[in-house]
C-alpha atoms as a printed R data frame, in Angstrom:
    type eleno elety resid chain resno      x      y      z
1   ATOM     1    CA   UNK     A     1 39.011 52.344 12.541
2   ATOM     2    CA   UNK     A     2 39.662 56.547 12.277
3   ATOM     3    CA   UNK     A     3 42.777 55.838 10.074
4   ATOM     4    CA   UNK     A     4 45.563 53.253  8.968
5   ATOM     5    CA   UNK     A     5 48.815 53.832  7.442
6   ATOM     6    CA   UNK     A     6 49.322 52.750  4.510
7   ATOM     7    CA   UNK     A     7 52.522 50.243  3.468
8   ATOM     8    CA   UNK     A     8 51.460 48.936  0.214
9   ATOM     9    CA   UNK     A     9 54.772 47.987 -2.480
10  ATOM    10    CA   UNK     A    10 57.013 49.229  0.650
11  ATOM    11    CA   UNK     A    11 56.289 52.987  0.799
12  ATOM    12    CA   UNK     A    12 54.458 54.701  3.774
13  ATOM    13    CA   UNK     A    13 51.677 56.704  2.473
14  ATOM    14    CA   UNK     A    14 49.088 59.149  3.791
15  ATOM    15    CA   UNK     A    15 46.252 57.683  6.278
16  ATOM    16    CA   UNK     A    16 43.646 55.491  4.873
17  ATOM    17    CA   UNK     A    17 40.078 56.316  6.038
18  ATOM    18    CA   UNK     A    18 38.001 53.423  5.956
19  ATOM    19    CA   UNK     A    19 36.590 53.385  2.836
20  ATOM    20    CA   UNK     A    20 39.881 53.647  1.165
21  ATOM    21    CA   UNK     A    21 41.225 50.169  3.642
22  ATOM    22    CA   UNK     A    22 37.921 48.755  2.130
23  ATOM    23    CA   UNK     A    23 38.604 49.556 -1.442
24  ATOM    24    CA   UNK     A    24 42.332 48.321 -0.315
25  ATOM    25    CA   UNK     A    25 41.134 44.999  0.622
26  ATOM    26    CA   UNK     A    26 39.585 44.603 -2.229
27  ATOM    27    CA   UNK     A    27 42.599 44.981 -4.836
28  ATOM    28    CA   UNK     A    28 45.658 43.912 -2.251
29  ATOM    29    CA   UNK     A    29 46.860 40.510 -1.931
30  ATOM    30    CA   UNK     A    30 47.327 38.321  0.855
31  ATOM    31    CA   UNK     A    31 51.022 39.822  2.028
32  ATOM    32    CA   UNK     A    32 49.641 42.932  1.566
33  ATOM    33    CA   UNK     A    33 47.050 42.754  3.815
34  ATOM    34    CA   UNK     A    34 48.469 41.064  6.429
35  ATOM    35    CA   UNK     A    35 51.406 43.246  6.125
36  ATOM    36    CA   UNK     A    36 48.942 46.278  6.407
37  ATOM    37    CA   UNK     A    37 47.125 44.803  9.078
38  ATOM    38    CA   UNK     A    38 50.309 44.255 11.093
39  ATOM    39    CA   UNK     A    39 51.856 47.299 10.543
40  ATOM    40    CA   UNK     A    40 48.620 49.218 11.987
41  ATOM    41    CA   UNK     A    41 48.092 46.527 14.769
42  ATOM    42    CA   UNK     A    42 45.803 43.785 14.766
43  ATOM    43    CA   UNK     A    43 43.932 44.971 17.706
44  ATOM    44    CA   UNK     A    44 43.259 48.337 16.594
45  ATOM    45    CA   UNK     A    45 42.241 47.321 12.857
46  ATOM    46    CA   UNK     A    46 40.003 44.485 14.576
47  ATOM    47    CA   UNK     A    47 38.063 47.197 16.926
48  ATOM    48    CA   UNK     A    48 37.665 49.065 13.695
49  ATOM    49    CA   UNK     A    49 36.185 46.640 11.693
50  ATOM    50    CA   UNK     A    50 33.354 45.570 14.320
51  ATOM    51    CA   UNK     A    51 32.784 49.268 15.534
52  ATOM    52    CA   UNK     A    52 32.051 49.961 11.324
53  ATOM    53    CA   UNK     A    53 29.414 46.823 11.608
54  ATOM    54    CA   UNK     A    54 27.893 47.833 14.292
55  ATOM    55    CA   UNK     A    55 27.319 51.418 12.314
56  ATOM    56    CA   UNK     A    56 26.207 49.768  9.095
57  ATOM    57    CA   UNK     A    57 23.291 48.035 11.091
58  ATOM    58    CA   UNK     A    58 20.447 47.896  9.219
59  ATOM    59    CA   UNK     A    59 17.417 47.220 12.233
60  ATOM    60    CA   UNK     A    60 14.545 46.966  9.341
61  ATOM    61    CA   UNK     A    61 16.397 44.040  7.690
62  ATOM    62    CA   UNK     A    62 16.659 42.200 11.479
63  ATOM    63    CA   UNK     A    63 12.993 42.786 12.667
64  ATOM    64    CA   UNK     A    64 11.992 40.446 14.914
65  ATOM    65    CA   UNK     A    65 15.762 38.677 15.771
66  ATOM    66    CA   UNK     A    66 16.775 38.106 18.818
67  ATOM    67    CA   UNK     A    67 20.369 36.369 18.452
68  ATOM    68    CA   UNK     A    68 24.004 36.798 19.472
69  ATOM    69    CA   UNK     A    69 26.685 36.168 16.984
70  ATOM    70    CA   UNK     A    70 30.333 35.256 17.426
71  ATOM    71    CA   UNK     A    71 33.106 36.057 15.335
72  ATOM    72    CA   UNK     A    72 36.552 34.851 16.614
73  ATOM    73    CA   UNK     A    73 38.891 35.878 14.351
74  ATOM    74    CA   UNK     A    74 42.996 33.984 14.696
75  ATOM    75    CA   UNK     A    75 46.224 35.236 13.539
76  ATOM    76    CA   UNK     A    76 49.252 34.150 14.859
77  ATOM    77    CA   UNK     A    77 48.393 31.759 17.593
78  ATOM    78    CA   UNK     A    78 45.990 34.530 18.906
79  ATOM    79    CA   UNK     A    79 42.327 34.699 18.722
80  ATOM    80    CA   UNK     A    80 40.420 37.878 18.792
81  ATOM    81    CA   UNK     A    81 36.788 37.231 19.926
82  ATOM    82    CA   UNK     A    82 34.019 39.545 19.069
83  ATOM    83    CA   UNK     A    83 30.216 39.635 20.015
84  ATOM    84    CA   UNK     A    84 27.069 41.193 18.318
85  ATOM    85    CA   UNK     A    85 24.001 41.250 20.025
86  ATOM    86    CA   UNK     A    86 20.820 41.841 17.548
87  ATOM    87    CA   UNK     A    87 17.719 42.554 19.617
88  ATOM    88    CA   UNK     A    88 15.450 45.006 19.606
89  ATOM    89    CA   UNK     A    89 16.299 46.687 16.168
90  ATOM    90    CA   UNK     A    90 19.735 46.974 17.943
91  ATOM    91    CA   UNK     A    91 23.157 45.770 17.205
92  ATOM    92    CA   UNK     A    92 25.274 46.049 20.525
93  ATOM    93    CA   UNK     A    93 29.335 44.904 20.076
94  ATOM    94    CA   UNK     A    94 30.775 43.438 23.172
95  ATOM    95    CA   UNK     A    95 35.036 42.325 22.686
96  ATOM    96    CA   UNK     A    96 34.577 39.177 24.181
97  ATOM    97    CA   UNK     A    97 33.524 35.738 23.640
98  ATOM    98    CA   UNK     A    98 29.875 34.773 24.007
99  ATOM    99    CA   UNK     A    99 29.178 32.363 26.588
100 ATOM   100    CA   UNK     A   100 25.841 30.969 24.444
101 ATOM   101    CA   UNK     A   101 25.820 32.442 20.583
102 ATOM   102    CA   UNK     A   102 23.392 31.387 18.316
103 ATOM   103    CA   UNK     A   103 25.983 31.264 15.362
104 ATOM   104    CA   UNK     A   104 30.016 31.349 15.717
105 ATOM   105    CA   UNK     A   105 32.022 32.368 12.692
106 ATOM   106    CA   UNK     A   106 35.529 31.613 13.017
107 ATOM   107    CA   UNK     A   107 38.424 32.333 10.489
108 ATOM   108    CA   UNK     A   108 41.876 33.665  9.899
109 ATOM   109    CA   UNK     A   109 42.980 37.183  9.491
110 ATOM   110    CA   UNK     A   110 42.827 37.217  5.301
111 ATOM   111    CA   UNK     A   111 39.769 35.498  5.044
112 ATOM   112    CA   UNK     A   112 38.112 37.781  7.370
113 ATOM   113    CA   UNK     A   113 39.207 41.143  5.937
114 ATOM   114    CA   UNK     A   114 38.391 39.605  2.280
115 ATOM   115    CA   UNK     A   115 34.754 38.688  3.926
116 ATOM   116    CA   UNK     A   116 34.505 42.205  5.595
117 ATOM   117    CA   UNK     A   117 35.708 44.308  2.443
118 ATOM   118    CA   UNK     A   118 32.991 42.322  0.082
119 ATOM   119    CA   UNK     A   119 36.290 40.498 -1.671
120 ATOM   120    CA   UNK     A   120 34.414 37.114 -1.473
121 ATOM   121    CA   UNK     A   121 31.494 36.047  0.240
122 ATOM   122    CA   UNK     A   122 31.066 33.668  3.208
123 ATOM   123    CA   UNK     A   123 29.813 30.315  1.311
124 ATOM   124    CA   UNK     A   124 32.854 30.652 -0.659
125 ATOM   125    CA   UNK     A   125 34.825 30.804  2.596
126 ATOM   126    CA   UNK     A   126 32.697 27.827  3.809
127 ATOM   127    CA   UNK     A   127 33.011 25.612  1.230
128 ATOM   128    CA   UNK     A   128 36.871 26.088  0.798
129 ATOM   129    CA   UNK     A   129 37.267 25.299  4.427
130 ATOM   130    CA   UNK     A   130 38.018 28.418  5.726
131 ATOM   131    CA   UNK     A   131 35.271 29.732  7.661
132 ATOM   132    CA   UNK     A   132 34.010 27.741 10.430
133 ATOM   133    CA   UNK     A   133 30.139 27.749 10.972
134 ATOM   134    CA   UNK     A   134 28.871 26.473 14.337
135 ATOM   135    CA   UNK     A   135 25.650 26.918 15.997
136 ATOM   136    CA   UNK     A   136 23.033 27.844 13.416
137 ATOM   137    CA   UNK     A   137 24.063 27.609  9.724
138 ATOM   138    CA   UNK     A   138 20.904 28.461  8.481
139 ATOM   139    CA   UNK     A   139 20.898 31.523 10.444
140 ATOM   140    CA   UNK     A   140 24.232 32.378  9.265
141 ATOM   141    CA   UNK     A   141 23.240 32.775  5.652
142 ATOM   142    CA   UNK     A   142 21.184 35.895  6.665
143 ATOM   143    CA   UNK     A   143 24.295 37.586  8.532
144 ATOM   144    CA   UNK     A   144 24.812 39.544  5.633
145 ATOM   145    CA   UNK     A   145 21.493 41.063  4.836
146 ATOM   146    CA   UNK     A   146 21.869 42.772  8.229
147 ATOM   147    CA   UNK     A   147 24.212 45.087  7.642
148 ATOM   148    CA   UNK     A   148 25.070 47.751  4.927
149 ATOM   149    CA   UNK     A   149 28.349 47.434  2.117
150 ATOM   150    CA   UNK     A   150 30.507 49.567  3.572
């Protein structure tokens, strides 16, 4: 994500650069998110989002895994499906779904920016029935530790 404009309390403001969307997601509520998120397009904001994972790798903290995690992602009726592979000390992002993942995260559009931009964690998400764990839910407690706070 290079940039997002910004429609917070109605008024168009200069670009966002990522940090600033992650201090923004931080502090806005729910209609302003998803109005931000819609007014920049879902897609776009989405490729953003995985793209800044993918650079916040941290290969020391995954030595020695070998998995593929899904993150499918709905808003609307529409499901945005997103694949990291972890192998090697690499993190490789593929926009599709994974045919065999060893964990698949699945959530709305709120509760995965909130997740993303460190607003709440992922057990919270769990245990309020908003995150759906399948596959490895052991594995998915150590999601985190593999990537930097953005």
């Amino acid at each position: 994500m290079n940039s997002i404009q910004s429609g917070r309390r109605g008024a168009m403001a200069d670009q966002m650069t990522p940090e600033m969307f992650m201090n923004f997601i931080k502090t806005a509520n729910e209609k302003e998110l998803k109005a931000q998120v819609l007014a920049a397009g879902v897609e776009q904001v989405w490729d953003g989002m995985f793209q800044a994972m993918q650079e916040h790798f941290l290969p020391e903290k995954a030595q020695g895994v070998d998995a593929v995690l899904q993150y499918v992602v709905a808003d609307e009726g529409r499901e945005y499906a997103y694949t990291l592979a972890i192998k090697d000390g690499k993190c490789l992002l593929k926009k599709e779904k994974a045919g065999n993942s060893k964990v698949t995260l699945s959530m709305d559009l709120v509760s995965f920016l909130k997740l993303m931009g460190g607003a709440t964690d992922g057990m919270t998400l769990y245990m309020s029935g908003k995150l759906g764990v399948s596959g490895d839910l052991f594995f998915s407690q150590r999601i985190a530790s593999f990537f930097a706070a953005a």
